[in-house]
N, C-alpha and C positions, 0 to 999 in steps of 0.2 A: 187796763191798757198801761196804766204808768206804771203798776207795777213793772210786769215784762219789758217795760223799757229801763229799767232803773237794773232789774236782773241780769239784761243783757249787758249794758254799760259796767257793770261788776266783774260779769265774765270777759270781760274786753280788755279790762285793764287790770286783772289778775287779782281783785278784790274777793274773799273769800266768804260766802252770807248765809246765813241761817233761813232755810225756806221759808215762804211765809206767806200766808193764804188771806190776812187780812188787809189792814188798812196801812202798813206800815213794816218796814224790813233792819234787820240787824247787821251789821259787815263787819269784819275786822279791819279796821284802820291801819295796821300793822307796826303801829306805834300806839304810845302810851295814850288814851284819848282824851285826856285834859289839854295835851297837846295839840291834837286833831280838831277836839271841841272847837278852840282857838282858831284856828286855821279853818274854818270854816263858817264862823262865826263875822268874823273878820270881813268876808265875800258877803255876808247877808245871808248864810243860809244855819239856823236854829235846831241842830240835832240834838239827841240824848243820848247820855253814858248808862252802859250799862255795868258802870262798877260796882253799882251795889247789888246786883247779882253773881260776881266773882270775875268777870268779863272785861278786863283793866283795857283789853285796846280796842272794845265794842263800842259803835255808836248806831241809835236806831235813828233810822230819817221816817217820816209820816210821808206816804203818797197822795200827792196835791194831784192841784190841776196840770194838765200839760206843760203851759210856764213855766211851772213851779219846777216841774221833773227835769225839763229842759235846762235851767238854771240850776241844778243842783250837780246834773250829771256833766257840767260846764267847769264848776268847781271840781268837781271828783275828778275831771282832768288834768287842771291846775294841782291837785293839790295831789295825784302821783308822780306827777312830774318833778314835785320836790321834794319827795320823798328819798 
């Protein structure tokens, strides 16, 4: 369930992600992600880079509990908006 809510929320606000059938989804930030890291880290919410796979504005987020999804996808609003 939090997946498809975190997928939709992507699709919403023009986030572009990497399918993903597990526990945990990739998106392009659309900036550099040390940056984005930053910027969401800031909010309280803990993602990973994927630039040691070659992936400079990729960050993965882990699907929690609803909360968790709620509040992240609360951020991902904030932080298109400043983008």
């Amino acid at each position: 369930k939090g997946l498809e809510k975190v997928k939709e929320a992507f699709k919403n606000y023009g986030f572009e992600f990497i399918e993903s059938y597990g526990n945990f989804i990739s998106f392009d930030s659309k900036i550099d992600s040390d940056l984005s890291f930053d910027f969401f880290l800031k909010k309280g919410i803990i993602l990973r880079s994927l630039k040691v796979y070659e992936m400079p504005n990729h960050l993965r987020v882990s699907i929690g509990l609803d909360e968790e999804m709620t509040a992240f996808i609360k951020v991902l609003e904030e932080y298109k908006k400043a983008l």
